[in-house]
Steps between C-alpha positions, in 0.01 A plus 500: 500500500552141421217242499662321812460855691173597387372150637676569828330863509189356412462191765519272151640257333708592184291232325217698567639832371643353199165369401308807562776694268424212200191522526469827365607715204795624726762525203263824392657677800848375457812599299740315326734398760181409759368234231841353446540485919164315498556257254793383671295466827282293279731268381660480896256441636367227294843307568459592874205292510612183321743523757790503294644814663485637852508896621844387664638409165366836377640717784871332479500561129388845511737574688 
């Protein structure tokens, strides 16, 4: 389940999950390809917020 769902599930904001996941020793529990996965999110979501992408851009690449 992605972050995005997860929030949705929850009745929260993904800001609000993604903080409560670095706030804690989470990469104990993960494997490889989990802390890979959530350092991109990192690094996304940091350039989400200065605005210099959008979650359209995103979509229509990943496509």
């Amino acid at each position: 389940m992605i972050i995005e769902h997860t929030a949705t599930h929850l009745g929260k904001k993904s800001c609000y999950i993604y903080k409560n996941i670095h706030n804690r020793r989470i990469g104990a529990y993960l494997n490889g390809k989990q802390k890979t996965a959530l350092k991109y999110v990192s690094e996304l979501v940091t350039i989400i917020s200065a605005d210099c992408i959008n979650r359209k851009i995103l979509a229509k690449n990943g496509e």
